[in-house]
N, C-alpha and C positions, 0 to 999 in steps of 0.2 A: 713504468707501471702507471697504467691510469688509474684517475682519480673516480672516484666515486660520484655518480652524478647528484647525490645529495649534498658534496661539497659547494657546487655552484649556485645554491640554492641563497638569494641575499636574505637578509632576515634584519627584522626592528631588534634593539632592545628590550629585554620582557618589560612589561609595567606592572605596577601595583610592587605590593608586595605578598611573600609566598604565605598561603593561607595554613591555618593548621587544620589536623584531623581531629575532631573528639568528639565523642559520645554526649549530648546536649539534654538535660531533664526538658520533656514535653511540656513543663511548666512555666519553665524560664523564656520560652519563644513565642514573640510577638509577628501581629501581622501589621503591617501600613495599608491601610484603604486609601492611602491617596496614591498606590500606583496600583496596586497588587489587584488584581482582577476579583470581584464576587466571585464567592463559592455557592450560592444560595440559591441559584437556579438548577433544575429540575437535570441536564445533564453531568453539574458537577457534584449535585448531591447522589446521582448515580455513580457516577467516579468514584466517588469517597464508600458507598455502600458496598463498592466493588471487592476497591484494595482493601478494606479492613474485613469484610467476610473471608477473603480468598489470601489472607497474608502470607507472603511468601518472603522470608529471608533473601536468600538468596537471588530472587530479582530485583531487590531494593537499593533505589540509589540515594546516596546518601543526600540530605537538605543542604542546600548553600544557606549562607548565613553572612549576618554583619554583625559584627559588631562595635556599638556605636562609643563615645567618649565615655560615655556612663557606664559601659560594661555593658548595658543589656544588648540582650541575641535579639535582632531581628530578620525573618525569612526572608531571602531573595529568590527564594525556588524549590516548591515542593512542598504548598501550603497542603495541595489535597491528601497526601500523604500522612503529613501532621493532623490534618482534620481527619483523618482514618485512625490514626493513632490513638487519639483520642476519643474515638467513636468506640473503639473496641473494649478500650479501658484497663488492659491488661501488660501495654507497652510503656512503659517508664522513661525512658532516654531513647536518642536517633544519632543514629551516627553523623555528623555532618562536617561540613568544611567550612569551617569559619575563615572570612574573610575582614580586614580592617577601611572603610569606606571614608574620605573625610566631612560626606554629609549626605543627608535621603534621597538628594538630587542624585550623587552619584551608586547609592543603591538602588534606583529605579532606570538608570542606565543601565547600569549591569544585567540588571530586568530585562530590557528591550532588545541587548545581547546576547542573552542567552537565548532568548526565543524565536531572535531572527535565526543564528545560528544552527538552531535545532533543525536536523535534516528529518522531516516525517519519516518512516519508512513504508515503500510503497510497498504494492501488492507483490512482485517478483522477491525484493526482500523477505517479505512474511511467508512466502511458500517456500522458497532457500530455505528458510529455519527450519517451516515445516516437515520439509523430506529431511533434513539432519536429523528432527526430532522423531522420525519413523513415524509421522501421524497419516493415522490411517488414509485418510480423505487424500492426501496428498499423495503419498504411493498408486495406492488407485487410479490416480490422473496420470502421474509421471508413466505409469505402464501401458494408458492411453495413447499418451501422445509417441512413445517407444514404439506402439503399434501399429502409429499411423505414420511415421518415418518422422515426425516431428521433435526439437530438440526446444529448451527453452533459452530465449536469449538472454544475452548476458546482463543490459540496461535497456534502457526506452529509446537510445540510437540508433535508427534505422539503418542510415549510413554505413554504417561497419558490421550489419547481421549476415550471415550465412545465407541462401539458400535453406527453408525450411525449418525456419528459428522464428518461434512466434513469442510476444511478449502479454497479451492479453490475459494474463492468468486468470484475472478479477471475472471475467466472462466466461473463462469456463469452470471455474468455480460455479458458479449461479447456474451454466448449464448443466453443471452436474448435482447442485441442491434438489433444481427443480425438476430433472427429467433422467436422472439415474445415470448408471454407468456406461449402458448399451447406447441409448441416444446419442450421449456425448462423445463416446467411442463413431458411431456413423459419423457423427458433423464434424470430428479430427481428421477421421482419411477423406471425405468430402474436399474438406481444404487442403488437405495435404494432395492430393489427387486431382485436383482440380487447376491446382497452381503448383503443380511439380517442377522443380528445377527454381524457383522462383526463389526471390525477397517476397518476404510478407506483410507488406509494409503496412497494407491495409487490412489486414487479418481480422483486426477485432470488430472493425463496422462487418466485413465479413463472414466472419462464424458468426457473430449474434445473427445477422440475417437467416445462416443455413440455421441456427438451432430453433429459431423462431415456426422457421416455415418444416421442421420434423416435430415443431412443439404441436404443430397445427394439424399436418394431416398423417405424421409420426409413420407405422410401418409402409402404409401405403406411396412413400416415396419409395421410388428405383433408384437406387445408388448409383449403378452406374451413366442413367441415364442424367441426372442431378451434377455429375461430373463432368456430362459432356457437354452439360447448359455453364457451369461453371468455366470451362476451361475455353467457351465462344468468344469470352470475352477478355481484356485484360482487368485487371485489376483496379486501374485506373478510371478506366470505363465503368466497371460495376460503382465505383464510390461515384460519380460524375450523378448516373442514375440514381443511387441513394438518397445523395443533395437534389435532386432534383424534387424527386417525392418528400424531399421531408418538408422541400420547400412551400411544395403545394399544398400540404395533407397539413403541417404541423404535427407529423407525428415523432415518436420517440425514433432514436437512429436504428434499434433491434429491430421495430414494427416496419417502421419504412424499408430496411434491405430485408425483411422478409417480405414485404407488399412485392417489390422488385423482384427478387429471385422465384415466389413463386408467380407471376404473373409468367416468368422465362419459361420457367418450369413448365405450366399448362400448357404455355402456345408451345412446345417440343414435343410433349407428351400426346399433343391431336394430331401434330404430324402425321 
């Protein structure tokens, strides 16, 4: 019988020791200014006006904590939360994880571990959630890209996508803030149609270009004819020409593979 492949997984011994769970009065917890980041600028004071107008239970993670020889609590993570807590005035205690450190050096380590550790979550994650969550915006899109034979890919690894698996979510988001459903709908079968059968490796320099240049002269592109400019080229070639204008112009990468594609555009179109 084989072994499970987590068996052959080596592993350290844990460190530290195991921290307890408990509910901590928002009075009793200090901050360190000699690691711990200012709150007092204009994004973290936004932060904090956030979470405490918007307080939600259940997406609340609980405060890491130390605590030192003397007994007292102090924060190793999750100041702007505590500064929400008390912003609101109506939260009493936070659930948190106390931890035992044997001095400030090694709580401001801990600091720099949790934070390198911390995986952002990118754009492809947040629309995952999103279409779980049934939010509107997202559905809309995913029926888009359904429509244009498009799937979304799995990560930001090009190497192992599909044929017709784009990752750019973040762009057609904006293309769909800024120029509705329909537009956004053309410039998914544009790409999808343009570069059929393909990896999309360069998708997103890509669409910004096609959405830029229907941002520009909108119904009055030919679809098909925008496809048959699209599909002259490889894909390689269009980003080649992109860099090349962006090189010259300094423009944004949207602006520039729209300069490019409709300049293609025109000279097809006088044919």
């Amino acid at each position: 019988m084989s072994r499970p492949a987590t068996s052959r997984l080596k592993v350290n011994a844990p460190l530290g020791l195991r921290p307890s769970l408990e509910n901590c009065r928002i009075g009793d917890l200090s901050i360190d200014a000699e690691y711990q980041r200012s709150t007092e600028g204009g994004s973290s004071q936004a932060l904090i006006r956030r979470i405490a107008m918007f307080w939600d239970w259940s997406l609340f993670h609980p405060l890491a904590l130390s605590r030192r020889a003397d007994g007292s609590l102090w924060v190793v993570d999750g100041q702007h939360r505590l500064a929400a807590a008390r912003l609101r005035g109506d939260i009493y205690d936070l659930p948190c994880v106390v931890s035992s450190y044997a001095n400030a050096a090694d709580e401001a380590a801990s600091f720099v571990a949790m934070n390198v550790q911390r995986r952002p979550l990118s754009a492809l994650d947040l629309f995952r959630a999103a279409q779980a969550a049934s939010d509107d915006q997202a559905e809309a899109i995913t029926a888009l890209l359904d429509r244009a034979d498009l799937t979304l890919a799995p990560h930001m690894n090009h190497i192992s996508w599909k044929p017709g698996m784009v990752s750019n979510i973040g762009g057609i988001q904006r293309c769909f803030k800024a120029h509705g459903k329909d537009m956004t709908g053309r410039a998914l079968l544009a790409l999808s149609r343009g570069f059929e059968g393909q990896v999309l490796r360069y998708c997103g320099t890509i669409f910004g270009g096609i959405a830029h240049l229907l941002g520009k002269i909108g119904d009055a592109v030919d679809l098909e004819l925008l496809v048959m400019v699209l599909s002259g080229a490889s894909q390689a070639e269009w980003m080649q020409e992109i860099k090349n204008e962006r090189a010259a112009t300094d423009k944004k990468w949207e602006i520039a593979a729209g300069a490019v594609l409709r300049r293609a555009y025109d000279e097809a179109d006088g044919e």
